[in-house]
C-alpha positions as CSV (number, residue, x, y, z in Angstrom):
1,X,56.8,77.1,-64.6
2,X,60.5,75.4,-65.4
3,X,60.8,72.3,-64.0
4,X,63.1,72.2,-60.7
5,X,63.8,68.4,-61.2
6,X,62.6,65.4,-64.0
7,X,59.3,63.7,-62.7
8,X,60.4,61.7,-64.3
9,X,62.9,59.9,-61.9
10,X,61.4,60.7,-58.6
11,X,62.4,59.8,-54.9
12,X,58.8,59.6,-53.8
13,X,58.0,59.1,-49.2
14,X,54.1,58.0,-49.0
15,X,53.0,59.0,-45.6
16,X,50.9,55.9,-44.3
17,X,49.6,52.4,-45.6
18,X,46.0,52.3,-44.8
19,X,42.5,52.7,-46.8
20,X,44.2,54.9,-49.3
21,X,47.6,54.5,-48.8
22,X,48.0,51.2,-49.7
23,X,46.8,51.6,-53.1
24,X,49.0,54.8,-53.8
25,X,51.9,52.4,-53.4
26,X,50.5,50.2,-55.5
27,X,50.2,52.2,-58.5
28,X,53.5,54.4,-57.7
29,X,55.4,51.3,-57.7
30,X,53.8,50.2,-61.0
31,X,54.2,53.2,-62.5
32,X,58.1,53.3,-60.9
33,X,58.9,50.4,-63.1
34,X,58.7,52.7,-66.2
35,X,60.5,55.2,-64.8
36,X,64.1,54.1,-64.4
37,X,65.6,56.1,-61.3
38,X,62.2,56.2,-59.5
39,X,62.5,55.6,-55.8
40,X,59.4,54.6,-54.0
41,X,59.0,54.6,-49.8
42,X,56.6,54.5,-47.3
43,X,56.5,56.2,-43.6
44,X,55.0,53.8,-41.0
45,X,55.1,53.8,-37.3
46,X,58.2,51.4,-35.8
47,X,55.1,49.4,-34.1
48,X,53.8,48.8,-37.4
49,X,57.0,47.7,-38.8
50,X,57.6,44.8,-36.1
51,X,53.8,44.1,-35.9
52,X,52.7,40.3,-35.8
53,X,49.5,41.1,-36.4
54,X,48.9,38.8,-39.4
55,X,47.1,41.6,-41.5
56,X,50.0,44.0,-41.0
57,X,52.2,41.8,-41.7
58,X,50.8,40.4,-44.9
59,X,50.6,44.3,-45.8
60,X,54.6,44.9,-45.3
61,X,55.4,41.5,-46.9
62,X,53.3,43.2,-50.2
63,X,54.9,46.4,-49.7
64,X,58.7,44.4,-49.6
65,X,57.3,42.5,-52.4
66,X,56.2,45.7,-54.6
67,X,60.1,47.6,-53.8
68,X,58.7,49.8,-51.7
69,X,61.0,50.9,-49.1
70,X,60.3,50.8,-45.3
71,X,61.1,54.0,-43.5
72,X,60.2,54.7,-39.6
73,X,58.6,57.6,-38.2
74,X,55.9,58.5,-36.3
75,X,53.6,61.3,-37.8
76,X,52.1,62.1,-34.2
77,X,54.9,61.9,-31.9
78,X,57.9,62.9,-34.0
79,X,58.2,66.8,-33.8
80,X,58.1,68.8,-37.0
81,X,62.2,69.2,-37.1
82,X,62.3,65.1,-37.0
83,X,59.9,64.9,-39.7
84,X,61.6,67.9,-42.2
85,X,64.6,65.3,-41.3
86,X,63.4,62.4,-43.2
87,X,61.4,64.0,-45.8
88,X,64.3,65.7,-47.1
89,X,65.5,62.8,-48.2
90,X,63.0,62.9,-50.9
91,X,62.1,64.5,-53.7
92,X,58.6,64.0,-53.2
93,X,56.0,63.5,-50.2
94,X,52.6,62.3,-50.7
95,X,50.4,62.8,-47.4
96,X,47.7,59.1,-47.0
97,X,47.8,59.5,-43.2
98,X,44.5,61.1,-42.9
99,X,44.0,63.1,-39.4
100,X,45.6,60.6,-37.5
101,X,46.3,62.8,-34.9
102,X,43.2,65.1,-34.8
103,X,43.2,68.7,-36.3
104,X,46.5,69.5,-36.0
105,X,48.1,67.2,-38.1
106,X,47.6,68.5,-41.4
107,X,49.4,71.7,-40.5
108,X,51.9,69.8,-38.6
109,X,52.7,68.0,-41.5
110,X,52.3,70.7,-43.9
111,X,55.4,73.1,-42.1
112,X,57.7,69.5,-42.0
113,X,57.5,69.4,-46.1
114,X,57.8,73.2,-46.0
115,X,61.0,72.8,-43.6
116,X,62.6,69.8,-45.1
117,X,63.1,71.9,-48.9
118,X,60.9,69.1,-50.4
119,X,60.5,70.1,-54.0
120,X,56.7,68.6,-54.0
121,X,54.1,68.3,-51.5
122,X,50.6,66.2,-51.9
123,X,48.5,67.2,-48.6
124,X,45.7,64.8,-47.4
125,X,43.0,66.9,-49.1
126,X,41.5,63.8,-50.9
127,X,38.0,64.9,-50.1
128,X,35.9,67.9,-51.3
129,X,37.0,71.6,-52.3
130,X,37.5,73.7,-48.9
131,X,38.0,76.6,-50.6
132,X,34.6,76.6,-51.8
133,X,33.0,75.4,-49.4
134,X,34.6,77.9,-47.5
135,X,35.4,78.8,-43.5
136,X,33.1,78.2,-40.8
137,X,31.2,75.3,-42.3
138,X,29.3,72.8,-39.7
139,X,32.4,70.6,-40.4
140,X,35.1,72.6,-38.6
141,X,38.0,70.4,-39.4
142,X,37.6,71.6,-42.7
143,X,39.0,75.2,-41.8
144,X,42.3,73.2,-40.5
145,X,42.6,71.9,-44.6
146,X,42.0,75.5,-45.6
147,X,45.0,76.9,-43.4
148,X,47.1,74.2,-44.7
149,X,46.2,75.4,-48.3
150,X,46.7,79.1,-47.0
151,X,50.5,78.2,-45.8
152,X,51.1,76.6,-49.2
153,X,50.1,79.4,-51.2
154,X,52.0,82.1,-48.8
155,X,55.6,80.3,-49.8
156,X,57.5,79.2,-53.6
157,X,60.1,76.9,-52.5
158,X,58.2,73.7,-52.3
159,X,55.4,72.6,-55.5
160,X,52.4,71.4,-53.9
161,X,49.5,69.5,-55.6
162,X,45.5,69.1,-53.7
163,X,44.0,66.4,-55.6
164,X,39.9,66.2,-54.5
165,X,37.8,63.7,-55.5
166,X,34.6,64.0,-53.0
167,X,33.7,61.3,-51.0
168,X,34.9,57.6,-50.4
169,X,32.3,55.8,-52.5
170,X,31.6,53.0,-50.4
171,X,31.1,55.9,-47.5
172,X,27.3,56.7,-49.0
173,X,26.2,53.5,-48.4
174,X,27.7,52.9,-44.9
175,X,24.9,52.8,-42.3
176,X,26.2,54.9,-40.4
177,X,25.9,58.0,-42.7
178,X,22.4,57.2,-42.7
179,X,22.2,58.1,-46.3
180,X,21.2,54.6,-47.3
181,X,18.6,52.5,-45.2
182,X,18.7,49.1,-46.5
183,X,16.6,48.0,-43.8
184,X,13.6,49.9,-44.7
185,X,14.6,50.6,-48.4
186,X,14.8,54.2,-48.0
187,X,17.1,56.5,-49.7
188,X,17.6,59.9,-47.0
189,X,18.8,63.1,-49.4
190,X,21.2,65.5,-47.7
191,X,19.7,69.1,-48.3
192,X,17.3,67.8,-51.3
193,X,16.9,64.8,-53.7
194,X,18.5,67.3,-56.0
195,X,21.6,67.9,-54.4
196,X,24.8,66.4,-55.8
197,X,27.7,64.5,-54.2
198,X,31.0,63.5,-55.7
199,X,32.4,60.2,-55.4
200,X,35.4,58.1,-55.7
201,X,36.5,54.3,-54.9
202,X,40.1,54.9,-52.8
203,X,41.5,52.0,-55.5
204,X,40.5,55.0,-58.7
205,X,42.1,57.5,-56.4
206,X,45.2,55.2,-55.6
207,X,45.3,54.7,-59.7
208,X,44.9,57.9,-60.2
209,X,47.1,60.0,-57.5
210,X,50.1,57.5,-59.1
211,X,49.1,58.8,-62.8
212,X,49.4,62.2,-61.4
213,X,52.2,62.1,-59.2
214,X,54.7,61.2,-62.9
215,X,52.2,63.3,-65.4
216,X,54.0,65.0,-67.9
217,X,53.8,68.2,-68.0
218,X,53.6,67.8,-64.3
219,X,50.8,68.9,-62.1
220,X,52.5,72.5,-60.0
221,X,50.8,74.6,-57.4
222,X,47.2,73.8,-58.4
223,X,43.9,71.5,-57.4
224,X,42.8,68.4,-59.9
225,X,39.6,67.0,-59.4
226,X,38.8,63.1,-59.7
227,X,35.5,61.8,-59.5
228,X,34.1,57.8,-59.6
229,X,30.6,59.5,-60.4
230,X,28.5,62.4,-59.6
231,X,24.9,61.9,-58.8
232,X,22.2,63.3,-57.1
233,X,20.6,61.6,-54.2
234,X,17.3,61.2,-55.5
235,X,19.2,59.4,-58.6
236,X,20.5,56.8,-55.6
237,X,17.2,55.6,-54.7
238,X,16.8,54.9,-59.1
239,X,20.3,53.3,-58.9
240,X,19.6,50.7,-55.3
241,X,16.3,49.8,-57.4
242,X,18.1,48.5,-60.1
243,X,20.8,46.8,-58.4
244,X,18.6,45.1,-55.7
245,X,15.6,44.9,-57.6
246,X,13.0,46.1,-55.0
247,X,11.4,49.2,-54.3
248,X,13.2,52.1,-52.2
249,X,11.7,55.1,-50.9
250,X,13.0,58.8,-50.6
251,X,13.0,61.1,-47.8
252,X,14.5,64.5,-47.3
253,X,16.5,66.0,-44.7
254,X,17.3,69.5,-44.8
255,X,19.8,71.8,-43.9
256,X,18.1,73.3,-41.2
257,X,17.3,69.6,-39.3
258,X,20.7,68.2,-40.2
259,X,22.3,71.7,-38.1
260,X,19.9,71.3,-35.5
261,X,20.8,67.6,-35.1
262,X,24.5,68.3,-35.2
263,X,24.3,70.9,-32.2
264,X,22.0,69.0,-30.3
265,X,24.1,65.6,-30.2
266,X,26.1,65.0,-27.2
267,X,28.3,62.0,-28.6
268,X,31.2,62.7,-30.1
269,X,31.6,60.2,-32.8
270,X,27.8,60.2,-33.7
271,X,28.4,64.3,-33.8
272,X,31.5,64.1,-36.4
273,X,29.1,62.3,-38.6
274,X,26.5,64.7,-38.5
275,X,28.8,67.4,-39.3
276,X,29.8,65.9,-42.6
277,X,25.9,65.3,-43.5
278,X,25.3,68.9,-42.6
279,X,28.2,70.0,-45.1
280,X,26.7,67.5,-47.9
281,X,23.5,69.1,-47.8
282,X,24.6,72.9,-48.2
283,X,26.4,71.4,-51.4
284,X,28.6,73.9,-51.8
285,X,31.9,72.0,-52.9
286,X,30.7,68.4,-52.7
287,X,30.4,67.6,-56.1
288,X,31.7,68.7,-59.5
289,X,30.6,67.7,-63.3
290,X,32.8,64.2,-64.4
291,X,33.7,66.4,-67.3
292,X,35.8,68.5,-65.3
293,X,38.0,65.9,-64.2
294,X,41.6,64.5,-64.8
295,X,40.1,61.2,-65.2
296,X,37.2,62.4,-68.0
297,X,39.9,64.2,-69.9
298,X,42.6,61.5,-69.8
299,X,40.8,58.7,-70.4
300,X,40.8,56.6,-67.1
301,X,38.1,53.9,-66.7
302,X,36.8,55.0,-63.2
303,X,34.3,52.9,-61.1
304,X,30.9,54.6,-61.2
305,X,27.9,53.9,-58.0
306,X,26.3,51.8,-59.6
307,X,29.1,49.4,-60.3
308,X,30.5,49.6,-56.6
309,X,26.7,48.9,-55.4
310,X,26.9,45.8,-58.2
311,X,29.9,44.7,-56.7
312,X,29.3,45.0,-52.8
313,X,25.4,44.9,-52.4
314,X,24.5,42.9,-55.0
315,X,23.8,39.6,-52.6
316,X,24.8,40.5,-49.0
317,X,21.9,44.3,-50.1
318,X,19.3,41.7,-50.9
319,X,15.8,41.3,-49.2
320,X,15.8,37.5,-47.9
């Protein structure tokens, strides 16, 4: 496809500073610096702006720092027509906002790019392949990402780019995914000790997303896939007994228990989670061969599992 504009020199909006956020910025404004004429802003609420908090303000005092520019809006409260207002001031918009608003927002934010005439769009799809895994899953905010890629595809004004790269790495070993029990040294698989599950630290993705956002020839209208590591659970149990140097045990949970658990939890927070395990174990666009990634084929040094459980369970994961 011709080029509409150089990526060159880009006027690039990031939409949010938080987990992932931050370290888009980061990298954009690294990478800015070798691309004279870059432009490189972030959208944060007004709250955040004039926060005293001391960790928010330590985080706009880096952004300042880095040359990133402040902009206020409010992704929830602003209506679409606000938002197409200040994206059009840019060339490109790069969604790190997550669902902050619950299953609308993607969409919402989705039709403001559209509106605004943005040449590119990044959506918050870091995550797994929707399209794959396909409507109706146990996870149902996953058919809002798929209508988002539906609308995107439907219209040739505005580039977009979905960049997946599976899970948050450090997200397998949270407790509360119940994938990892370090207090009985058990290793739970989603589905089997076979299946497969994609992973990614949000720092590789930050790197990354930055790498891809001024690649030349330039990323238009398609998915890349990123990936940490791919493993199968039964290879986590393997990886925890080298890194913590004790035994750990396996256990299955299979589709059919993970559903049943899903439906029969009345909690609504403990009932998102097991959504997401359900999806994990049908592992149908969870994971994807490190090969097949812009990282593999490019040449990026990528954290891998066992290197984030090195770094983060190596003393506070170890048996007293």
């Amino acid at each position: 496809m011709t080029a509409q504009f150089p990526t060159a020199t880009q006027s690039i909006l990031v939409l949010g500073a938080g987990e992932l956020g931050l370290p888009v910025l980061r990298n954009l404004a690294r990478l800015s610096g070798q691309k004279p004429g870059s432009r490189i802003s972030v959208l944060l609420r007004q709250s955040t702006l004039d926060s005293q908090e001391p960790g928010k303000k330590r985080e706009i005092d880096e952004l300042r720092a880095l040359g990133v520019e402040l902009v206020a809006a409010d992704l929830v409260r602003d209506s679409i027509e606000q938002l197409a207002a200040v994206f059009a001031q840019f060339d490109t918009v790069v969604g790190c906002a997550g669902m902050v608003a619950g299953r609308e927002t993607p969409m919402k934010l989705a039709r403001a790019a559209l509106a605004s005439g943005v040449k590119r769009y990044f959506p918050w799809q870091f995550g797994v392949d929707y399209d794959v895994i396909g409507r109706g899953s146990p996870q149902d905010l996953f058919d809002a990402q798929l209508e988002v890629r539906e609308l995107l595809r439907a219209q040739r004004q505005t580039e977009w780019v979905i960049i997946s790269t599976g899970m948050f790495t450090s997200f397998l070993f949270e407790p509360v995914f119940g994938v990892v029990d370090l207090v009985t040294d058990t290793v739970n698989g989603l589905g089997s000790l076979d299946t497969c599950v994609t992973l990614t630290t949000p720092e590789d993705i930050g790197r990354l997303t930055a790498e891809i956002v001024f690649f030349e020839p330039r990323f238009c209208n398609e998915i890349v896939y990123l990936a940490g590591d791919t493993l199968a659970y039964g290879e986590v149990a393997g990886l925890l007994e080298g890194v913590l140097k004790r035994p750990f045990k396996t256990n299955v949970w299979p589709v059919p228990y993970l559903v049943d658990a899903m439906e029969q939890e009345s909690d609504e927070n403990a009932k998102h989670i097991k959504k997401y395990r359900a999806v994990f174990a049908q592992a149908r666009g969870v994971a994807w061969p490190m090969e097949n990634t812009f990282n593999a084929r490019h040449g990026f040094a990528v954290t891998s599992a066992e290197q984030w459980a090195l770094e983060h369970l190596g003393e506070a994961g170890r048996a007293e």
